[in-house]
N, C-alpha and C positions, 0 to 999 in steps of 0.2 A: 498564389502570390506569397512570398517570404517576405519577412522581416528582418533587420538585419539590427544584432543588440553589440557590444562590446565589452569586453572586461577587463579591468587590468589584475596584471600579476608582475610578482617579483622578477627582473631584472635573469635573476639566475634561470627561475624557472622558463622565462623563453628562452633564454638561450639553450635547454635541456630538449624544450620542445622544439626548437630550431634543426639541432641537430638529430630528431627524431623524423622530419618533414617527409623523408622521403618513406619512410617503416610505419607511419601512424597518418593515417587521416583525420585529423584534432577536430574541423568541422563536424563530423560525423560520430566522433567518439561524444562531442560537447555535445551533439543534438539526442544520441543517445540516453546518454545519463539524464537527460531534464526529462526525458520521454519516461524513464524509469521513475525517475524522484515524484512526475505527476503523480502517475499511477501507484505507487507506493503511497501518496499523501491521500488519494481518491479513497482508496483499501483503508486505510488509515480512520478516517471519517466515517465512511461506513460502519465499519466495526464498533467505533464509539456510539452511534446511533441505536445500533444493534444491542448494544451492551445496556446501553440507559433507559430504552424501551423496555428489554428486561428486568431490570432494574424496577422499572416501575409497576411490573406487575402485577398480580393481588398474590399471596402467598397461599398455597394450599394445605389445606391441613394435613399433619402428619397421616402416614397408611393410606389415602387417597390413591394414590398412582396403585400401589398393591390394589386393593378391589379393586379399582376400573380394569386390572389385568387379569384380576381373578373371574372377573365378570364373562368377559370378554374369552376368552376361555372357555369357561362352562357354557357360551351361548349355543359353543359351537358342535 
């Protein structure tokens, strides 16, 4: 099932699109771009999420990463 929204726009702009009707499927291109902008906002959120869990996580003391690499290494 669909739903059907509406928009308005400047006067000139349909008439640009008017005369674009038969070279452009506007339905299609509209339903498009929202399908993009979701998904872009989705990504969008996420990453903030991602960023602020980081954020909050305990710091490591410096030279840390080096041993556990050096370790890890020599186990082998």
């Amino acid at each position: 099932m669909k739903s059907v929204i509406s928009i308005r726009v400047p006067q000139e702009l349909k008439r640009e699109m008017d005369r674009l009707r038969g070279e452009i499927n506007w339905s299609e291109e509209i339903r498009e771009f929202i399908r993009r902008k979701i998904q872009e906002y989705k990504k969008k959120k996420v990453l903030e999420e991602v960023l602020s869990y980081i954020q909050g996580l305990p710091q490591v003391p410096r030279g840390t990463v080096r041993e556990l690499v050096r370790e890890d290494r020599d186990s082998h």
